[in-house]
N, C-alpha and C positions, 0 to 999 in steps of 0.2 A: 451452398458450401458452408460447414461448420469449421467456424471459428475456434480452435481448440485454446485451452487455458495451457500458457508456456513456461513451467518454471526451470530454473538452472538449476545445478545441482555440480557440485564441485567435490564432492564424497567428505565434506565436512558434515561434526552434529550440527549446524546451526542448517544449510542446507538439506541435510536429508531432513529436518525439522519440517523444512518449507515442501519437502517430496508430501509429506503425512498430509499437513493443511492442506495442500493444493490439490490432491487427491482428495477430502473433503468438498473443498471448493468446487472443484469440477463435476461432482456428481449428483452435487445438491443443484448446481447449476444447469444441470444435462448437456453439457458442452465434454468433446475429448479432452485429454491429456497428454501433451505432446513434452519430455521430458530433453534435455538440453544439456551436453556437458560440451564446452568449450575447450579444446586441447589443440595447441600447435604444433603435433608433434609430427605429422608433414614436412615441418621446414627444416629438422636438425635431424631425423631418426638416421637417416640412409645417411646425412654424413658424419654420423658420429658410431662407430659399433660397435655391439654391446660387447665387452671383456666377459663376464658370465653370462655362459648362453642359459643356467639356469634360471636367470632372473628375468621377469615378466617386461617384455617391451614398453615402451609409452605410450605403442600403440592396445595393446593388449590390456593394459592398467585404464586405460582413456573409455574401452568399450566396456570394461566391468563396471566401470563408477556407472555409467548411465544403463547400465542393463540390472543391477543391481537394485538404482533405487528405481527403475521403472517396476521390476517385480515386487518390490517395496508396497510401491503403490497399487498394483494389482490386488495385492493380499488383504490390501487395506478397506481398497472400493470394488469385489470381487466383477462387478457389471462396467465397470469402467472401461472407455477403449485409451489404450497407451500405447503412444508411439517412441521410440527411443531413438537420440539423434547425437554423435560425436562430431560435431564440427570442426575445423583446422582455423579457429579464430579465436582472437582473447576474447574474453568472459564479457566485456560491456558493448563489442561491437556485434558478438553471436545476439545477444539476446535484444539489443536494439532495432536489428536486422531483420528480427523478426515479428517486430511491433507491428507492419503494416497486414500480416496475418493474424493475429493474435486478440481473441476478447479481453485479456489480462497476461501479465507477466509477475511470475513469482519470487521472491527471490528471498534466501534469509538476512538475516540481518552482520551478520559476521563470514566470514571466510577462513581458510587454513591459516596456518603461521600468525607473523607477529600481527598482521591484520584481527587477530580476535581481540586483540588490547585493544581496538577504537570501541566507541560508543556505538558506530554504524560503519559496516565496511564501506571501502571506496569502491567497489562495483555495485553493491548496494545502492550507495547515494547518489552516483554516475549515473545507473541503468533509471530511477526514480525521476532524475533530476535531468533529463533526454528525450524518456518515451511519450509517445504521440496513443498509447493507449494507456489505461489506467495498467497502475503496476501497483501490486501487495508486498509489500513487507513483512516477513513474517518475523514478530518479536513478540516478547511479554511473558508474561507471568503462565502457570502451568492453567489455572483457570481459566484465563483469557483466549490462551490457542485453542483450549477444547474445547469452547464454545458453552460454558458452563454458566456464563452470568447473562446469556437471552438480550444483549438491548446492541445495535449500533447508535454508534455517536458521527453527528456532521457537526460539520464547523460553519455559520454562516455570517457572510460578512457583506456591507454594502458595494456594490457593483458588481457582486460575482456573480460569474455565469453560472446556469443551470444545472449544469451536468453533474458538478460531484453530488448537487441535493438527488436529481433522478437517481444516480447510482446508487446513493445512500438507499434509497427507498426500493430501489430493485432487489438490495441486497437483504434488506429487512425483510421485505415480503417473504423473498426466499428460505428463510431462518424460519420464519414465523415468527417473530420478538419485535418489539417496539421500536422507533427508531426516536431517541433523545437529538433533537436538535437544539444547538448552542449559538448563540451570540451575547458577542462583548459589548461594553460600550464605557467609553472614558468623559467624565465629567470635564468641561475646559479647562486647560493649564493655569488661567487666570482670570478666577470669578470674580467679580463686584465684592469684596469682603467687605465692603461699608454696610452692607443689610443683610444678615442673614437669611429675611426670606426671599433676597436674591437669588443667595447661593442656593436658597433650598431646592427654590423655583425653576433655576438653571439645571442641578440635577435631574429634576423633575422631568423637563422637557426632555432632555436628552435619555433616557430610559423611556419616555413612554415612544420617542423616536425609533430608537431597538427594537421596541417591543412590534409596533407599526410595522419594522423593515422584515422580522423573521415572518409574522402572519401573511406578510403581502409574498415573499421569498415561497411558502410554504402552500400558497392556494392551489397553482399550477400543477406539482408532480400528490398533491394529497387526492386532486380528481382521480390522477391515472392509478394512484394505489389507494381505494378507500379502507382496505381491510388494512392497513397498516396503520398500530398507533400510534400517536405522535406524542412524543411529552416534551415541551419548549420550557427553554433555560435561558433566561434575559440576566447576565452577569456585568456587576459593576467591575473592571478590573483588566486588564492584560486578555487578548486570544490565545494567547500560549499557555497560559498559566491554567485559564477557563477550560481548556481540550485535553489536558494533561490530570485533571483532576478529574475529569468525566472519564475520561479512558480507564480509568482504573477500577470502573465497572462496566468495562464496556467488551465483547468479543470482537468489535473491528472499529478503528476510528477511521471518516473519509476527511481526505481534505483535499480543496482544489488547489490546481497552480498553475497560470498562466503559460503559456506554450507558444514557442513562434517558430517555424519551423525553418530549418536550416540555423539557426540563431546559436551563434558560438557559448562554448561554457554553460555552464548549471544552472537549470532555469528551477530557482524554489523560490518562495517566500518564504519572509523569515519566521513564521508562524509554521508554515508544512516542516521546514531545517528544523526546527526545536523538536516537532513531534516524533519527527523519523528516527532522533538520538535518545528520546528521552520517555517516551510512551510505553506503559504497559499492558500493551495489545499490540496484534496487528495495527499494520496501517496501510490505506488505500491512496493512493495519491492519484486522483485525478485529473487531467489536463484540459486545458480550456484553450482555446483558441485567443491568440489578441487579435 
């Protein structure tokens, strides 16, 4: 059974933005494309009726948005297979709902109305910060969507699991482009300042520490992809800061985030939260198990 790539689409630009990517996405990936517009208009349409019968029902408005940018995406990936789905569900339970089918879930980075003043919508940051499969975000600069500057970027940090690095490198491969892997590393809050070659020393260790943890991180998924090159980034300073400046040549950033499943409220770190508002690229967020 194929896994189809799932994104939503709510007939906004920032969503039909994520219809183009994800049509991208899915055909460089060879996985379908199963296209998602969320409408409740089941529960009010029959008891509310329409005063102009000239104007388009909510059920009628509801199949154009998704039939729309499904032929969107047709035009876009003409070999693509697209399926087009109007659900009777809000926006963060249709596409969550559909995680336990789903290789990826898409989604833009903003929504209709006043929702476009956030920095990241709240079904955005909901659906990211929930699914049990990786989910893309689609943001950034016009360079960066179209895939113009060749590199993904991972974010690597002590005791994470595997998966965002694999995905990192599945996705790389697939581009054909290098994948820049990143880690941070913070000198102690309080060195020996009686000797400087304490201090020097202290830094010392803990940098070549980093540097130890990304090669050791990196041996494993560099077997299963040899053709993918790797350029490693050992960074004094903040993970937020370190992912935020690589993204800004990067066409996708991955980052992982712990997962526990049934587990109330938004599961992010506060490294993945910063990237998802502030990154100019995509971004991948992928879930790990606790």
């Amino acid at each position: 059974m194929e896994h189809p790539l799932v994104v939503g689409v709510d007939g906004s630009e920032s969503s039909l933005q994520a219809v183009d990517w994800a049509a991208d996405e899915a055909a460089r990936s060879g996985v379908p494309l199963r296209v998602v517009h969320a409408s409740l208009w089941e529960r009010y349409e029959s008891a509310v009726p329409s005063v102009d019968p000239d104007r388009p029902s909510e059920r009628v408005l509801a199949e154009h948005i998704a039939a729309s940018a499904a032929e969107r995406a047709r035009l876009r990936a003409p070999e693509l297979k697209v399926r087009a789905d109007v659900l009777p569900q809000d926006a963060v339970s249709a596409l969550l709902d559909r995680d336990g089918e789903a290789s990826a879930l898409v989604v833009g980075s903003r929504g209709r109305g006043a929702v476009a003043a956030l920095l990241l919508g709240s079904v955005s940051l909901k659906v990211a910060a929930r699914a049990h499969c990786p989910v893309f975000v689609v943001r950034g600069d016009r360079k960066n969507l179209e895939g113009e500057l060749h590199r993904v970027v991972v974010g690597v940090s002590e005791g994470e699991d595997p998966s965002a690095l694999r995905f990192a490198f599945a996705e790389a491969e697939a581009r054909g482009c290098p994948l820049h892997a990143v880690t941070a590393w913070r000198a102690p809050a309080h060195p020996d300042r009686s000797s400087p070659l304490m201090t020097g020393g202290t830094k010392l260790t803990e940098e070549r520490a980093a540097s130890d943890l990304l090669t050791e991180a990196l041996r494993e998924p560099m077997e299963g992809h040899p053709q993918v090159v790797v350029e490693r980034e050992v960074v004094e300073g903040s993970a937020r800061k370190a992912l935020l400046k690589a993204a800004g040549a990067a066409d996708l950033l991955v980052v992982g985030a712990a997962r526990a499943r049934n587990a109330p409220g938004l599961q992010l770190g506060s490294v993945s939260h910063a990237v998802l508002h502030h990154a100019t690229c995509p971004v991948a967020v992928v879930p790990r198990p606790l």
